[in-house]
LOVEXVO-388353 format. One record per residue (C-alpha): x, z, y; residue number from 0. Coordinates in nm, 2 decimals. Layout:
atom u X	w Z	v Y	num NUM;
...
END
This chain:
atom u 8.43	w 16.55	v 2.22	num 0;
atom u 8.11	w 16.74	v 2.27	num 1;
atom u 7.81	w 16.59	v 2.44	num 2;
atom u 7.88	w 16.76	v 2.78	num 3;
atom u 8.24	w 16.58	v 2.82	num 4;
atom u 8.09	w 16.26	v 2.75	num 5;
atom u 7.83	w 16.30	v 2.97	num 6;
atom u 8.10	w 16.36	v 3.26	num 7;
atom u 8.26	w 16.06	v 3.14	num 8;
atom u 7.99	w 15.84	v 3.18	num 9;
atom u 7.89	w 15.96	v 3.53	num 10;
atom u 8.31	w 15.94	v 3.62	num 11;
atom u 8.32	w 15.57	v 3.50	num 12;
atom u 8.00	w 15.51	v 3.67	num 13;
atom u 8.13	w 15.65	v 4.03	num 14;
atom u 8.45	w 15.44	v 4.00	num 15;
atom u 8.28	w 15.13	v 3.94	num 16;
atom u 8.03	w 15.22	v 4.23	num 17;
atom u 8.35	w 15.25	v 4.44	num 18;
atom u 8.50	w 14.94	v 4.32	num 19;
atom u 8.22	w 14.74	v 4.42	num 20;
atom u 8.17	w 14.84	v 4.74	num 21;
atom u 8.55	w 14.76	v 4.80	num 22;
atom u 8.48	w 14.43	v 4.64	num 23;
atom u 8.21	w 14.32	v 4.89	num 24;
atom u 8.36	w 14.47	v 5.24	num 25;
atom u 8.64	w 14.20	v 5.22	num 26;
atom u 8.42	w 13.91	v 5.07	num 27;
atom u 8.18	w 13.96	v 5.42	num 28;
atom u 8.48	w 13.97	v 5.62	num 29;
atom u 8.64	w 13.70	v 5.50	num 30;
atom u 8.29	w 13.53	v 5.51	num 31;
atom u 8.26	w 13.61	v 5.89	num 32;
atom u 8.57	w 13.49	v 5.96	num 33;
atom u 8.51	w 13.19	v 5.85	num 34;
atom u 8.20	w 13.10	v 5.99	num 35;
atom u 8.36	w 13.19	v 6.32	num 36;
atom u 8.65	w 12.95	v 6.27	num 37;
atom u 8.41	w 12.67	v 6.13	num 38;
atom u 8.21	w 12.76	v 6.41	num 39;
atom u 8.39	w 12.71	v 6.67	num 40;
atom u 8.65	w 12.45	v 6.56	num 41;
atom u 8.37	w 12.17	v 6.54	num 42;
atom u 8.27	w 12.24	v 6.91	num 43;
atom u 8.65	w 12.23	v 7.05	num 44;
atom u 8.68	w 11.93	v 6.87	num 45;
atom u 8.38	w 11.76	v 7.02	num 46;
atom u 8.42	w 11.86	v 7.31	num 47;
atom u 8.75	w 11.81	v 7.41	num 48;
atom u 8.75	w 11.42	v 7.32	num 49;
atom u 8.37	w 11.41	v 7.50	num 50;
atom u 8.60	w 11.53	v 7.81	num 51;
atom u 8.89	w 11.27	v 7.75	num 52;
atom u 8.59	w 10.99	v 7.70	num 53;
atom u 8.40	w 11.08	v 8.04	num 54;
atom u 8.74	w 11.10	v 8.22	num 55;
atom u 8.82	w 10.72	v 8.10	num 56;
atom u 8.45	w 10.62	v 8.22	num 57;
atom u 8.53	w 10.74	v 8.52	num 58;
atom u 8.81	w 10.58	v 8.60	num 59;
atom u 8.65	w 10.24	v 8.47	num 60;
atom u 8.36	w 10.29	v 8.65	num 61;
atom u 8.54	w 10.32	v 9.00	num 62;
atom u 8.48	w 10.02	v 9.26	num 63;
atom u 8.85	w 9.81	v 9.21	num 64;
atom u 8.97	w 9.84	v 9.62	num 65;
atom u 8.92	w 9.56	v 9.83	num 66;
atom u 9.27	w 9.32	v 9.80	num 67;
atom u 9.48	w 9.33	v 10.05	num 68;
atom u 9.48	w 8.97	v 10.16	num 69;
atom u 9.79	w 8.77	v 10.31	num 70;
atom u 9.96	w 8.90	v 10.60	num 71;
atom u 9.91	w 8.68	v 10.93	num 72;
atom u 10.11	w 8.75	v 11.24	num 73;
atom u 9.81	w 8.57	v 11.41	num 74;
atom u 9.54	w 8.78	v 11.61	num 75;
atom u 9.25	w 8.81	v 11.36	num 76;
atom u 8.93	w 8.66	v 11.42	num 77;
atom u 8.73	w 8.96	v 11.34	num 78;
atom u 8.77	w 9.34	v 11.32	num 79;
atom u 8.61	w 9.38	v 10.98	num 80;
atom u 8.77	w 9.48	v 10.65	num 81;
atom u 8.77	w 9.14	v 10.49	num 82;
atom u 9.08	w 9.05	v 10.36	num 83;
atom u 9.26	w 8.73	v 10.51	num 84;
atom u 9.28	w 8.46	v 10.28	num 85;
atom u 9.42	w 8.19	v 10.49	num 86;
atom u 9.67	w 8.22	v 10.80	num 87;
atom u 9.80	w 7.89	v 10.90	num 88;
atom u 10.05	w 7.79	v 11.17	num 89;
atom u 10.12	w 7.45	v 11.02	num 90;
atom u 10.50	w 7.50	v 10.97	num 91;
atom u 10.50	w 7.32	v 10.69	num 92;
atom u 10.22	w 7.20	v 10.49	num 93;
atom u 10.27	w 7.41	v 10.14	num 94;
atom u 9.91	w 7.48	v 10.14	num 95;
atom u 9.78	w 7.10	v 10.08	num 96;
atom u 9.65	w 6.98	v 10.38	num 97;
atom u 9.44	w 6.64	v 10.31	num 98;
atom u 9.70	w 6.40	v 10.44	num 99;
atom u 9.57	w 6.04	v 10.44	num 100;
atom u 9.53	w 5.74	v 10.68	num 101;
atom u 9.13	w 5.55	v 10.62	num 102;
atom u 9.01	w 5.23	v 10.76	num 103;
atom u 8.64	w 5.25	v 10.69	num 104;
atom u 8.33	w 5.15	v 10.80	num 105;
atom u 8.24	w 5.39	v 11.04	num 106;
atom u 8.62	w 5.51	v 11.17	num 107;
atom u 9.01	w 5.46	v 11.16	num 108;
atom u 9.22	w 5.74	v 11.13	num 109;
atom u 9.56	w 5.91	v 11.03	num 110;
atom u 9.58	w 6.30	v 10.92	num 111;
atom u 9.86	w 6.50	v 10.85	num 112;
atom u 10.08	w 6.81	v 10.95	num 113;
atom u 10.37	w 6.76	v 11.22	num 114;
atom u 10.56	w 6.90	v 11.41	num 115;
atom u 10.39	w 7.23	v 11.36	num 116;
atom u 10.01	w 7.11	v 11.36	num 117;
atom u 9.73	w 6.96	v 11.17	num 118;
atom u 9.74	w 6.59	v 11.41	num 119;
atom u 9.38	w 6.34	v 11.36	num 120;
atom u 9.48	w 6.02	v 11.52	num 121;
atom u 9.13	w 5.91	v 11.56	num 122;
atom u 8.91	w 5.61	v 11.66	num 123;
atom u 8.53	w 5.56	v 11.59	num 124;
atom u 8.47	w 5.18	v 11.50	num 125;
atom u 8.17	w 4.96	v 11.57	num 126;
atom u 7.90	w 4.96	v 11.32	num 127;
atom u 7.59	w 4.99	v 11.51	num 128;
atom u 7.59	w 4.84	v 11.83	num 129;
atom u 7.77	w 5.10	v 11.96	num 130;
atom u 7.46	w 5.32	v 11.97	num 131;
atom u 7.58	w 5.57	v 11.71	num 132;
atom u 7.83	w 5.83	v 11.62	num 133;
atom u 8.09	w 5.87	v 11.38	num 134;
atom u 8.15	w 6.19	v 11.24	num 135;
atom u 8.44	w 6.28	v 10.95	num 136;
atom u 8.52	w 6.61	v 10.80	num 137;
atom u 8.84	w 6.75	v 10.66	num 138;
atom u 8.85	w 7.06	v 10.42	num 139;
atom u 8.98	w 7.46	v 10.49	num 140;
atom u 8.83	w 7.66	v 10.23	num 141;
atom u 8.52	w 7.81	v 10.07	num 142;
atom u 8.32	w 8.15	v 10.16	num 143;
atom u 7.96	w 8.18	v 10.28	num 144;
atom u 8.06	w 8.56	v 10.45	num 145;
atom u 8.36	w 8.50	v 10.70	num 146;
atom u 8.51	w 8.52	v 11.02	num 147;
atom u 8.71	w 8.22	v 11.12	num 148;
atom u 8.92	w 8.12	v 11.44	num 149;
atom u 9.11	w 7.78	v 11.48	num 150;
atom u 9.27	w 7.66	v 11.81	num 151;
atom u 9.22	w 7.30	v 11.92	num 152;
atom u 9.38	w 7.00	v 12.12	num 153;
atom u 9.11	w 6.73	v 12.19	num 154;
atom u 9.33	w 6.45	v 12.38	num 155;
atom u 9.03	w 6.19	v 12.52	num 156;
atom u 8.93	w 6.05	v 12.80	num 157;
atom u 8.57	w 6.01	v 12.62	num 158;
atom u 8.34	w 6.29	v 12.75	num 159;
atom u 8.08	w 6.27	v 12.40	num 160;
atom u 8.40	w 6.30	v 12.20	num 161;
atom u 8.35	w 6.65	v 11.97	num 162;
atom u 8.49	w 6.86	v 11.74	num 163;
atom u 8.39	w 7.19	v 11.59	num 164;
atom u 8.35	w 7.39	v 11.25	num 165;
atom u 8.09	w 7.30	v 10.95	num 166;
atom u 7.99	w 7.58	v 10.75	num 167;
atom u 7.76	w 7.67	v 10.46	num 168;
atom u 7.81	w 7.30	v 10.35	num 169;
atom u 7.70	w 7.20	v 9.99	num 170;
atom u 8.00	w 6.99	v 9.84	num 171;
atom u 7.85	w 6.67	v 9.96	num 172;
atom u 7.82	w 6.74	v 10.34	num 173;
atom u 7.46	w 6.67	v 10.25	num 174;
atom u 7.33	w 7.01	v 10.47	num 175;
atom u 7.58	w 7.21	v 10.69	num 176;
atom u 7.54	w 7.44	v 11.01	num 177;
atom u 7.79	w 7.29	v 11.27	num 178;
atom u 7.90	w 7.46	v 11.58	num 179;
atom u 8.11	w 7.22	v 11.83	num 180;
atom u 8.27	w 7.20	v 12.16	num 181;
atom u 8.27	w 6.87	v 12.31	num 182;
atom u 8.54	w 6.72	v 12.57	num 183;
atom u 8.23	w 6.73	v 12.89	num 184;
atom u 8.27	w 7.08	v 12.84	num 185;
atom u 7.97	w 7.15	v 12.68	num 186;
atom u 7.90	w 7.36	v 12.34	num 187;
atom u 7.64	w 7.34	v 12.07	num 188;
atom u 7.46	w 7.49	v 11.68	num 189;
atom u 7.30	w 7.27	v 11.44	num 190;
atom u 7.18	w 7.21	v 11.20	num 191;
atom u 7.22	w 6.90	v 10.93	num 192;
atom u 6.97	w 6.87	v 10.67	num 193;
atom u 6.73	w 6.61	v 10.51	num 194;
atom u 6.92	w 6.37	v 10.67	num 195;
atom u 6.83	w 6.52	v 11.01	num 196;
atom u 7.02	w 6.70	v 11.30	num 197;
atom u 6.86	w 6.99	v 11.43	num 198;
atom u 6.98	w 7.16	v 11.73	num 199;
atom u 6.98	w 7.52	v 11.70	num 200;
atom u 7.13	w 7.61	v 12.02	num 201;
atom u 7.08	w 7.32	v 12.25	num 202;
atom u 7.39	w 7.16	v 12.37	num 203;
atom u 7.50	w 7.38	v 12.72	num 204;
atom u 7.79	w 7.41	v 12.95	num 205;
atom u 8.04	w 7.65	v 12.92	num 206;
atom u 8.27	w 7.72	v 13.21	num 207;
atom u 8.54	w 7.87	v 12.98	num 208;
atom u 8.58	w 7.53	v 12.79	num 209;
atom u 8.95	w 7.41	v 12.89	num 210;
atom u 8.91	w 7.05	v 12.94	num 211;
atom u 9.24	w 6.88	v 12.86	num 212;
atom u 9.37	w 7.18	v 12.73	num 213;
atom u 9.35	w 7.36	v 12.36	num 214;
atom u 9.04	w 7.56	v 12.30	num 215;
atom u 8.99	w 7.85	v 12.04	num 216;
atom u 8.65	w 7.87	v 11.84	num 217;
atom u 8.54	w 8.20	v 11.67	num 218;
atom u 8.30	w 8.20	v 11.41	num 219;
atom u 8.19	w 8.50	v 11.25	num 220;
atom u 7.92	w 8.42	v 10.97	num 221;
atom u 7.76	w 8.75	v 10.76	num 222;
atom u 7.43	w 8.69	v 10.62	num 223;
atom u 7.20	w 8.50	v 10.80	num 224;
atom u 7.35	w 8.62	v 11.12	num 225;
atom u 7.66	w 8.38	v 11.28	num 226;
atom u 7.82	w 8.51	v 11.64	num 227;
atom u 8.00	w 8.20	v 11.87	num 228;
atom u 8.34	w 8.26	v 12.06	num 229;
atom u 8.55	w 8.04	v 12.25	num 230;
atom u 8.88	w 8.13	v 12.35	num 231;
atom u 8.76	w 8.50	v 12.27	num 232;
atom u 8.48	w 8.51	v 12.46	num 233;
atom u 8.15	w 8.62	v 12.30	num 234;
atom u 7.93	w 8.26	v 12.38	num 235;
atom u 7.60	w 8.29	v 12.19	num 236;
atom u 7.46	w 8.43	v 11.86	num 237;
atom u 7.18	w 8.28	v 11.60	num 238;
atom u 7.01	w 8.49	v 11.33	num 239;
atom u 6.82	w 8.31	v 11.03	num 240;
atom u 7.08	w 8.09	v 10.87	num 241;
atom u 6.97	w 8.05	v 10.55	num 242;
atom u 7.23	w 7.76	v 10.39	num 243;
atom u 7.39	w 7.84	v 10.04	num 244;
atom u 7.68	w 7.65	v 10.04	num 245;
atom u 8.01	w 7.78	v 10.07	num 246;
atom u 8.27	w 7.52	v 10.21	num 247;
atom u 8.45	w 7.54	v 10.52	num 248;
atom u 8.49	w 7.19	v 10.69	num 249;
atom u 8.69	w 7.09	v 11.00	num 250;
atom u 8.52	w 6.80	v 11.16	num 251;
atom u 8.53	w 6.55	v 11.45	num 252;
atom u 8.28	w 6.29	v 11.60	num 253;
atom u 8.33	w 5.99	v 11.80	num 254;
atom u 8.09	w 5.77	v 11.96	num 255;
atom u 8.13	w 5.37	v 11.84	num 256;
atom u 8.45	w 5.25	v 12.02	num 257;
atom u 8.57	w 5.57	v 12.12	num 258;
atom u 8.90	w 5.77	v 12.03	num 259;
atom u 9.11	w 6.06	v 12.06	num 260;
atom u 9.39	w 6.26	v 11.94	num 261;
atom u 9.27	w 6.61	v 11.78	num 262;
atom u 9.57	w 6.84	v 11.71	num 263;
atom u 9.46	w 7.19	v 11.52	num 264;
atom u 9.64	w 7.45	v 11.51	num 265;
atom u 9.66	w 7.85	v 11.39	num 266;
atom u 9.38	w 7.90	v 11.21	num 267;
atom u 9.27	w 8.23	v 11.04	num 268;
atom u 8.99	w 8.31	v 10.75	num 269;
atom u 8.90	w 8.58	v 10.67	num 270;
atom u 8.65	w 8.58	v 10.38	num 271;
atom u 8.37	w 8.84	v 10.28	num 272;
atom u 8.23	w 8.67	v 10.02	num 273;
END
């Protein structure tokens, strides 16, 4: 072979490895792009997708549970707000617990329990103070500071300072209470007890629609420091600036020394904001 046809040679081998490189690379950079693409994007719809699934749960937890339902009552209710009702008595029976219990103490003699479709207090006030004082005894409902409560009442005396009425905002000792009443002169009243001091908050008044000898209905409606007064649906008074922290509900009578009387409660509704 002369020096010419190697010479061709060379340059001939030398073009087809020129080609066979640039064949080499265009699938290496392809393959290469593709790949960063994929590992690209695969990462991000990874993340993404459970960040979506994660803020959808935190949602849901993060929603305000709805306000329960609260019993059904077939009574009128004592308020038109959205609080649920949480007690609805009509004394047919007496499968929510009533205190039922007959005391000879000190200060008062009484019987309590649930007949014949009521909550009856056979109740007389005894002597221990010359007759210059009053006896007062409380008997449990419930516990909210935020409610609305109405409970209809019998008071069967021929005393005129005779009472009865609703504690509220009471510390578990009945050591300091608000206490609106309705006495059998036909008279109403808002107090105070605290320190071991009444205080009257709205002085004792008359109050035509008292139904002397007949049952009464008292609406209280407590939210905040603000309480609104009914009786027998009508709108009576309102106080603003209550600012008790108990909780318990009390039912509760008073009887001057030597006096008695027959209270027989009846439907009583709660229904509790707080």
């Amino acid at each position: 072979m002369n020096r010419q046809s190697l010479t061709i040679l060379v340059l001939f081998a030398l073009l087809l490895s020129a080609c066979s490189s640039a064949a080499a690379v265009t699938p290496a950079g392809s393959a290469g792009a593709a790949t960063q693409d994929v590992t690209a994007e695969t990462p991000d719809a990874t993340t993404k997708e459970p960040a979506a699934t994660a803020s959808a749960a935190t949602a849901e937890s993060d929603e305000t549970p709805s306000a329960p339902a609260g019993l059904a009552c077939s009574l009128a209710l004592p308020s038109e707000k959205d609080w649920p009702v949480t007690l609805c008595e009509t004394f047919a029976d007496n499968q929510n617990d009533w205190l039922v219990e007959s005391q000879d103490n000190s200060y008062a003699a009484y019987s309590i329990d649930v007949q014949d479709g009521a909550y009856v207090l056979d109740y007389s006030a005894n002597a221990f103070a010359q007759f210059k004082q009053t006896a007062l005894s409380w008997f449990p409902v419930s516990q909210a500071q935020d409610f609305a409560l109405s409970v209809t009442t019998l008071m069967d005396s021929e005393f005129q300072n005779n009472s009865w009425g609703v504690a509220f905002r009471a510390d578990e000792d009945m050591d300091s209470f608000f206490l609106f009443s309705i006495y059998n002169d036909g008279t109403y009243a808002f107090e105070i007890y605290e320190n071991n001091n009444w205080i009257p908050l709205i002085s004792q008044r008359i109050y035509d629609g008292i139904l002397r000898g007949e049952p009464n209905k008292l609406t209280i409606v407590a939210e905040g420091g603000d309480f609104t007064f009914y009786i027998n649906d009508i709108l009576v008074n309102t106080f603003s600036g209550g600012l008790l922290e108990g909780s318990d509900i009390q039912l509760l009578v008073s009887a001057k020394e030597g006096a008695s009387a027959t209270y027989t409660f009846d439907d009583i509704v709660l229904q509790a904001g707080s």
